[in-house]
C-alpha positions in Angstrom: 10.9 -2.7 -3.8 12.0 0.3 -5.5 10.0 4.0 -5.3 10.0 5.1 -9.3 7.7 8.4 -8.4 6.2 10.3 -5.5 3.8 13.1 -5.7 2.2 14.9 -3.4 -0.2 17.2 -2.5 -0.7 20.5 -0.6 -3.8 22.2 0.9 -6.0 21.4 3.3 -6.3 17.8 2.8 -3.0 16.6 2.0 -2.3 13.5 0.1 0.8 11.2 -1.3 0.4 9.1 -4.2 3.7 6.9 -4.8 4.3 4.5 -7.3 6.9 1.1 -6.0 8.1 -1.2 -8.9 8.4 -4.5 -7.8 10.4 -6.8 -9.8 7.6 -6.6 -13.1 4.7 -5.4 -11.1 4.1 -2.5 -9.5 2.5 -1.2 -6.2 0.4 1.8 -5.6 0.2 3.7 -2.3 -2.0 6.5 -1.9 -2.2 8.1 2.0 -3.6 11.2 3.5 -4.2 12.4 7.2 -4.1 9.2 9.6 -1.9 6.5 7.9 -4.1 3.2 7.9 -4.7 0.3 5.4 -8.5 1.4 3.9 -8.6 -0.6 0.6 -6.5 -2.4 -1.7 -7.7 -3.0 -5.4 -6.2 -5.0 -8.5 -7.0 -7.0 -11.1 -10.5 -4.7 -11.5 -11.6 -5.8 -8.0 -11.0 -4.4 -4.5 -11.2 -5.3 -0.7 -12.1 -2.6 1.4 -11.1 -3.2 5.2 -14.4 -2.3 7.3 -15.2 0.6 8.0 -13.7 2.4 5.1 -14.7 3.7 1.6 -11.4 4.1 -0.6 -12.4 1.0 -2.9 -13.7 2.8 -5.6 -10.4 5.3 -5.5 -8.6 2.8 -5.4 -10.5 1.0 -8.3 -10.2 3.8 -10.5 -6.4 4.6 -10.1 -5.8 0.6 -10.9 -8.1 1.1 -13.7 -5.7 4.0 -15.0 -2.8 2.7 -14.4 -2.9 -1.2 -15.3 -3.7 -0.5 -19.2 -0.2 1.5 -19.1 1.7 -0.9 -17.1 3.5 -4.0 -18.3 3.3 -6.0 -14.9 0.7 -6.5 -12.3 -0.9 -3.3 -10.4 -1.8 -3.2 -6.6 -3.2 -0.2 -5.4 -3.3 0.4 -1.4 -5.3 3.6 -0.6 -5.6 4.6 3.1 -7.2 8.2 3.4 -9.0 9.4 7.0 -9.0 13.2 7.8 -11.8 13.5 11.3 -15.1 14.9 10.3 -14.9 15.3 6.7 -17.6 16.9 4.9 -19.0 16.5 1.8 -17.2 19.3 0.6 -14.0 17.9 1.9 -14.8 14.4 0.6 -15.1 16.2 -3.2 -11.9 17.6 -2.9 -9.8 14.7 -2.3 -11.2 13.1 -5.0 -10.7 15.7 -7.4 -7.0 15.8 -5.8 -6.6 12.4 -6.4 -7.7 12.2 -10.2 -4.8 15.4 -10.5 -2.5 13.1 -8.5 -3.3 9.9 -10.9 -2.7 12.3 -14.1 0.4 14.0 -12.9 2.0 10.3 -12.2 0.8 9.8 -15.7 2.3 12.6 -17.2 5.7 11.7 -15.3 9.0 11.0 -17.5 9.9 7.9 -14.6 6.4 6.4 -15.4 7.6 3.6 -17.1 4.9 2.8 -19.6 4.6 -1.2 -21.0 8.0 -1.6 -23.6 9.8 1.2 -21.3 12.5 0.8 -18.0 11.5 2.5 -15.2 14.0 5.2 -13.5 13.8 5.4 -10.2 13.2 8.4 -7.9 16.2 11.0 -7.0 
């Protein structure tokens, strides 16, 4: 398994989005405040682990990413900061959709008919 990008965020909710190539697929990690194993989505459906909620995150970055992708996506979103509030809850998402775009926007994002590079 081989890390092609990493992003990350600042501010008060910190997250990582980080995007593995393995072999011709890919996998997806996305993590902020206590590491855990929330939700993991592909192939336009998802298993969330009870008691979490990051299966719809999770759906949308797959949904984003898998139309660029030649291989198989597997997104794995783990995201827990204590006593969020709704306010909180609005700014991770809106971090992760910047997150999703900057991996995007990447020149290692190795869209279908080009090599990935890997990360420095």
């Amino acid at each position: 398994m081989q890390q092609i990008i990493q992003r990350v965020s600042q501010g008060q909710y910190p997250l990582s989005l980080t995007l593995y190539q393995l072999g011709g697929d890919y996998l997806v990690t996305l993590e902020g405040g206590e590491a855990h194993l929330g939700a993991i989505a592909w192939n336009q459906e998802s298993t969330v682990l009870k008691p979490h909620k990051e299966g719809p995150i999770a759906l949308e970055i797959a949904a984003q990413l898998e139309p660029l992708l030649s291989g198989q996506v597997a997104v794995i979103a783990g995201i827990h900061y204590p006593n969020l509030s709704a306010q909180g809850i609005q700014e991770i998402l809106q971090t992760v959709a910047q997150l999703t775009e900057q991996l995007k926007k990447d020149s290692r994002f190795p869209r279908k008919n080009t090599p990935a590079q890997t990360a420095e």
